[in-house]
C-alpha atoms as an extended CHARMM CRD file, in Angstrom:
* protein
*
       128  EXT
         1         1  UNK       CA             26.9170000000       59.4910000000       25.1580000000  PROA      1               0.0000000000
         2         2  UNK       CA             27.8100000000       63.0840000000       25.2620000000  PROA      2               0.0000000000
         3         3  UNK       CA             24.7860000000       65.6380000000       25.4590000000  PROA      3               0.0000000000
         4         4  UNK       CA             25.5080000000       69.3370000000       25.5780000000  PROA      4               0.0000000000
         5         5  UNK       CA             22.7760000000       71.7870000000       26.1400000000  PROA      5               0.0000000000
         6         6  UNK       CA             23.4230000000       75.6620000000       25.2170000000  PROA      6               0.0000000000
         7         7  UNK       CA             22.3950000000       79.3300000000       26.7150000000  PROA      7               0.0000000000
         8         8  UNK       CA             23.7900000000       82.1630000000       26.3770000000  PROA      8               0.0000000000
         9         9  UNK       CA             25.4090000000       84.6250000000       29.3390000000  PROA      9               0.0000000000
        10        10  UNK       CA             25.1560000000       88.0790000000       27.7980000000  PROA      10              0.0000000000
        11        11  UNK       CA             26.9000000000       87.5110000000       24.9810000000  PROA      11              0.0000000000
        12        12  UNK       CA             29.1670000000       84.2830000000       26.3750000000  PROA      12              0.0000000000
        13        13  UNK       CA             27.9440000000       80.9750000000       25.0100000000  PROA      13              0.0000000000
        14        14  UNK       CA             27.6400000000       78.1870000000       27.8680000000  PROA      14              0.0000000000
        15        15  UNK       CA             27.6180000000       74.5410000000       26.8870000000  PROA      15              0.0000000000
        16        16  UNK       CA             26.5430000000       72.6770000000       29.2710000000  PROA      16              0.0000000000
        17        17  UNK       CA             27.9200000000       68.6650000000       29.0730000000  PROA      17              0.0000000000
        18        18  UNK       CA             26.7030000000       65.8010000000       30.1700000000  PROA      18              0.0000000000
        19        19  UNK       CA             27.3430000000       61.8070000000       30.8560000000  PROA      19              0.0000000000
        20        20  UNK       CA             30.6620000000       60.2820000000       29.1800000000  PROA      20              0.0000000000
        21        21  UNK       CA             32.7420000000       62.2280000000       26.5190000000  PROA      21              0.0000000000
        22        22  UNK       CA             34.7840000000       59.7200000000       24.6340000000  PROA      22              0.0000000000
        23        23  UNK       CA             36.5910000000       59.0950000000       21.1380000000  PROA      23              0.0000000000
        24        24  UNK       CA             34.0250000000       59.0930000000       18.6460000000  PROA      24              0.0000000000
        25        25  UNK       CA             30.6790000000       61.1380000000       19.8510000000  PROA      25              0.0000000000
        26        26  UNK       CA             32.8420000000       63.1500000000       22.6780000000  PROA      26              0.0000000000
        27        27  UNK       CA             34.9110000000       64.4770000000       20.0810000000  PROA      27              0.0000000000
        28        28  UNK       CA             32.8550000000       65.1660000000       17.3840000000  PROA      28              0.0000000000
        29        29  UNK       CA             30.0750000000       66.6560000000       19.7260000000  PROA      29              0.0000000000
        30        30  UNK       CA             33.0520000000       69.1980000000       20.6050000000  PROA      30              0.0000000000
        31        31  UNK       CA             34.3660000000       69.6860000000       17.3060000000  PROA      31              0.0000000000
        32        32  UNK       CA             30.5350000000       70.5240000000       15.5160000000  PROA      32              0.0000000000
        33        33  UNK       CA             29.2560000000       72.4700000000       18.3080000000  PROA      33              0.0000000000
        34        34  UNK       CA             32.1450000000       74.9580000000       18.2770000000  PROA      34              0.0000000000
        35        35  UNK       CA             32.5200000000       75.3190000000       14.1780000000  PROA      35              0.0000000000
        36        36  UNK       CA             28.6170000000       76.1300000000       14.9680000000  PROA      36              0.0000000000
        37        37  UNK       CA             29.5010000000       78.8170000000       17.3010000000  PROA      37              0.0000000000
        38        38  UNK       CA             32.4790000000       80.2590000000       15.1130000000  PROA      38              0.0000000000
        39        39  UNK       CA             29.9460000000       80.0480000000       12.1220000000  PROA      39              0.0000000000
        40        40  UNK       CA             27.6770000000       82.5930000000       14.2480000000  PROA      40              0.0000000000
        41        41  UNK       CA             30.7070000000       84.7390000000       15.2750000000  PROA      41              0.0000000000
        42        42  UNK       CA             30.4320000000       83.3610000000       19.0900000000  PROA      42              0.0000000000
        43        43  UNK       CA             34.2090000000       83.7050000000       20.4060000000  PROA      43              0.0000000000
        44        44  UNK       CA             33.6870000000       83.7180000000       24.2620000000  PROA      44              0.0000000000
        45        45  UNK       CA             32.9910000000       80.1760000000       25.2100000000  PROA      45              0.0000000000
        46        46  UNK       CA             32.4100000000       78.0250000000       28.6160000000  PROA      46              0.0000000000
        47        47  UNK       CA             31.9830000000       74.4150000000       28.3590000000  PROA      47              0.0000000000
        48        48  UNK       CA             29.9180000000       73.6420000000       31.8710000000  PROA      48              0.0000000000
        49        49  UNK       CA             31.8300000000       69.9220000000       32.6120000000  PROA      49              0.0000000000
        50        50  UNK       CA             30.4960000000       69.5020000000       36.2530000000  PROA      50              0.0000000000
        51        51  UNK       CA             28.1760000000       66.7460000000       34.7320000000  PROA      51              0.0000000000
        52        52  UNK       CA             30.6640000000       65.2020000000       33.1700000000  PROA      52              0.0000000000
        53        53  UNK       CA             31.2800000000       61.4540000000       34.8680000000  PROA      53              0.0000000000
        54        54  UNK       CA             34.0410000000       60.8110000000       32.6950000000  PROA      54              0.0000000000
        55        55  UNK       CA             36.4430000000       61.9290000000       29.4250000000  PROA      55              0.0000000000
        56        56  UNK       CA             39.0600000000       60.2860000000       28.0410000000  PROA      56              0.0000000000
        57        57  UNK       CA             41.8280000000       61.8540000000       26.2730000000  PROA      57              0.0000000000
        58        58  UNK       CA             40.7680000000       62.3430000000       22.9020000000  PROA      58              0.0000000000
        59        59  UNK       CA             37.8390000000       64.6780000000       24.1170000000  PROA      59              0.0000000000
        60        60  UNK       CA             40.8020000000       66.8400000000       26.2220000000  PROA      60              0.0000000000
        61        61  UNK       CA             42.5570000000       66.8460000000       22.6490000000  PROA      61              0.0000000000
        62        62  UNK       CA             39.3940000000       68.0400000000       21.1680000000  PROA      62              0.0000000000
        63        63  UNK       CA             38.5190000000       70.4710000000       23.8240000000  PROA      63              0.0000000000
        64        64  UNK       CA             42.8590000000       71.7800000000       23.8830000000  PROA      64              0.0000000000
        65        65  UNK       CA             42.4020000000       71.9340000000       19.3150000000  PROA      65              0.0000000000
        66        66  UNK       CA             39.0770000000       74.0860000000       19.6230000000  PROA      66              0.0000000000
        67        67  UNK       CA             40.9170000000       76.6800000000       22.5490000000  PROA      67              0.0000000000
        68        68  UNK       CA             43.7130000000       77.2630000000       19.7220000000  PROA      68              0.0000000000
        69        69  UNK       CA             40.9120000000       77.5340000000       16.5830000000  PROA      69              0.0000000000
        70        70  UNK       CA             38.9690000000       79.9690000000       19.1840000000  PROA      70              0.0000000000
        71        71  UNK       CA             41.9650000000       82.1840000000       19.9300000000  PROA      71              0.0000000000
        72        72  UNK       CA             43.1130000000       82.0610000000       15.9760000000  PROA      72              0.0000000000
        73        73  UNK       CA             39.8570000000       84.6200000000       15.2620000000  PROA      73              0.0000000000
        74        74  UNK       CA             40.1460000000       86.3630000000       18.7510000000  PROA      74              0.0000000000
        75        75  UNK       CA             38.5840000000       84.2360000000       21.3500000000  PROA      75              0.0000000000
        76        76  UNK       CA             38.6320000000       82.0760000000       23.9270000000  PROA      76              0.0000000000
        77        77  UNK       CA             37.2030000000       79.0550000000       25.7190000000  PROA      77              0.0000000000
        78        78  UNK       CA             37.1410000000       78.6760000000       29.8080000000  PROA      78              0.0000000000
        79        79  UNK       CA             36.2260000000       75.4390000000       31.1020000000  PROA      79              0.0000000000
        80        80  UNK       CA             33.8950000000       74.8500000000       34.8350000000  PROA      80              0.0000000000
        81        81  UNK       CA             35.6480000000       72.0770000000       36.1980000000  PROA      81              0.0000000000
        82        82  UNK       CA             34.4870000000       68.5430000000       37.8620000000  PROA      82              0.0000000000
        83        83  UNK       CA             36.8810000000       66.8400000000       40.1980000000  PROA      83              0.0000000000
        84        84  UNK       CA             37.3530000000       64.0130000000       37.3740000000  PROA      84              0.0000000000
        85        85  UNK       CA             38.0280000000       66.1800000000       34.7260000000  PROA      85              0.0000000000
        86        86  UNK       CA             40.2130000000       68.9020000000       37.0830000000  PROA      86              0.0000000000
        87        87  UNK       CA             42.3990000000       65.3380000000       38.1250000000  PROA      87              0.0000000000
        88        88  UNK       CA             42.6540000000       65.0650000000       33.6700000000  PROA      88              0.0000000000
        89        89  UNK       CA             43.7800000000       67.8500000000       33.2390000000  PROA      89              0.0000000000
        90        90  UNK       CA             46.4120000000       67.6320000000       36.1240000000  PROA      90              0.0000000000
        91        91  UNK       CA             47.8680000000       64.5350000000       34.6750000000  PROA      91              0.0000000000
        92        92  UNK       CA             47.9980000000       65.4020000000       31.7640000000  PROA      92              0.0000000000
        93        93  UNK       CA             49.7090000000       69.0720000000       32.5900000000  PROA      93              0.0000000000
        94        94  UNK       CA             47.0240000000       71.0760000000       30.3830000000  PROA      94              0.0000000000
        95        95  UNK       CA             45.5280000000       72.5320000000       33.7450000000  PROA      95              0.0000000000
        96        96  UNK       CA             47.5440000000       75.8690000000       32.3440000000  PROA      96              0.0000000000
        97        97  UNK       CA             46.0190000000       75.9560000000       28.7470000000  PROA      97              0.0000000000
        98        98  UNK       CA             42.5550000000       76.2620000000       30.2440000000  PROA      98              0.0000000000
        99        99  UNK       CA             41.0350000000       79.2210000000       33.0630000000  PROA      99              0.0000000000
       100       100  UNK       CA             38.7930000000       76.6720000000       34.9280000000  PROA      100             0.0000000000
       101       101  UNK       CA             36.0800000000       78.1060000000       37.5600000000  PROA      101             0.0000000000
       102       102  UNK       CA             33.7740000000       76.5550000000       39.9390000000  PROA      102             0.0000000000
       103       103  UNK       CA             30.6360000000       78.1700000000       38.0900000000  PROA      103             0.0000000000
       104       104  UNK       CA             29.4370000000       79.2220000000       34.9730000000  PROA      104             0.0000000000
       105       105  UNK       CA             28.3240000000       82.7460000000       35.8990000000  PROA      105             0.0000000000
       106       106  UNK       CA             32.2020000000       83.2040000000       37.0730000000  PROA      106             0.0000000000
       107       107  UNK       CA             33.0700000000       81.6670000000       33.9530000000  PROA      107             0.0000000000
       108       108  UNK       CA             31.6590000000       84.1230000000       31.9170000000  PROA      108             0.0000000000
       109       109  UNK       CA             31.8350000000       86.9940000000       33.9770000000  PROA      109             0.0000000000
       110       110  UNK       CA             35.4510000000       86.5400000000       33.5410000000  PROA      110             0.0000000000
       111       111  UNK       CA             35.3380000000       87.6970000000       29.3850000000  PROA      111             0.0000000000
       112       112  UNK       CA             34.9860000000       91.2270000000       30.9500000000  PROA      112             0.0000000000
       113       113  UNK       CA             31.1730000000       91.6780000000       29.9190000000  PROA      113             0.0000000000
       114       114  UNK       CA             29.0000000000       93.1650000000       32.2100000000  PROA      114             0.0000000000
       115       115  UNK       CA             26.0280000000       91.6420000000       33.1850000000  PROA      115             0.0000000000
       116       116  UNK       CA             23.4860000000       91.4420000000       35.6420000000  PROA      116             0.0000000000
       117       117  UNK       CA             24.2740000000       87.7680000000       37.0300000000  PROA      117             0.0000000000
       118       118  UNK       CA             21.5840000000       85.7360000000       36.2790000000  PROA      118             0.0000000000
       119       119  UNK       CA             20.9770000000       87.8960000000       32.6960000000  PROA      119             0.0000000000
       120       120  UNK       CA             20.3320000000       84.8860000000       30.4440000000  PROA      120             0.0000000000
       121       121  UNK       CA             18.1350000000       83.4330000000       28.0470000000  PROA      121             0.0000000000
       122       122  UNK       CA             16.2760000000       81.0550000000       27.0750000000  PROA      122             0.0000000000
       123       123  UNK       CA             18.2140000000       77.4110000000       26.8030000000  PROA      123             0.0000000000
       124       124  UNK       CA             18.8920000000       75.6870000000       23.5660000000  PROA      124             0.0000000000
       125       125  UNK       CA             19.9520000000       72.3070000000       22.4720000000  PROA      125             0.0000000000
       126       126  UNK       CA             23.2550000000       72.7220000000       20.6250000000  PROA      126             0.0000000000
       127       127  UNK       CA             23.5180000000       71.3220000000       17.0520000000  PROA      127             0.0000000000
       128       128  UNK       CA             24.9850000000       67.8940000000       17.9460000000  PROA      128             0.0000000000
């Protein structure tokens, strides 16, 4: 079961997954939680996947459908990588669609904002 937990990075939202993202609950839990963020105008986006232990390719086609609704109303989503997921994303040749860092504080620092780096607040369970 997919579980994401949200905070916030001055102004960059960071979902944090966790467990197995699959067809069904993987996909969904992507699709909701970023019409929730688009809802409250949150464009800049990092989905935290080091706790990922696996995702099959439904969630990737999930995850590559969100980056083009996010960067239809100006933003974008960057991705912190997990060996299993970095070796998905090689075989399956969308390592270019995404900018995938080793952290989240890179990840976000990367939108351009300035921030102090460990500026954040209080976590939040995302709507999923």
């Amino acid at each position: 079961m997919t579980e994401f937990t949200m905070y916030e990075l001055n102004g960059v939202a960071v979902l944090v997954a966790r467990g197995r993202m699959i067809m069904g609950a993987g996909t969904s839990a992507v699709r909701d939680t970023v019409a929730y963020l688009i809802k409250h105008k949150r464009k800049q986006i990092v989905f935290d996947l080091k706790e990922v232990t696996y995702m099959d390719s439904c969630v990737l086609g999930e995850l590559v459908s969100a980056q083009e609704t996010i960067e239809k109303s100006g933003g974008e989503i960057k991705l912190v990588n997990s060996p299993r997921v970095k070796d998905i994303l090689i075989i399956s040749r969308l390592h270019g669609v995404f900018e995938v860092f080793d952290d989240a504080h890179a990840a976000a620092h990367s939108f351009g904002n300035i921030w102090p780096k460990y500026l954040w607040k209080q976590r939040e369970q995302a709507p999923v």
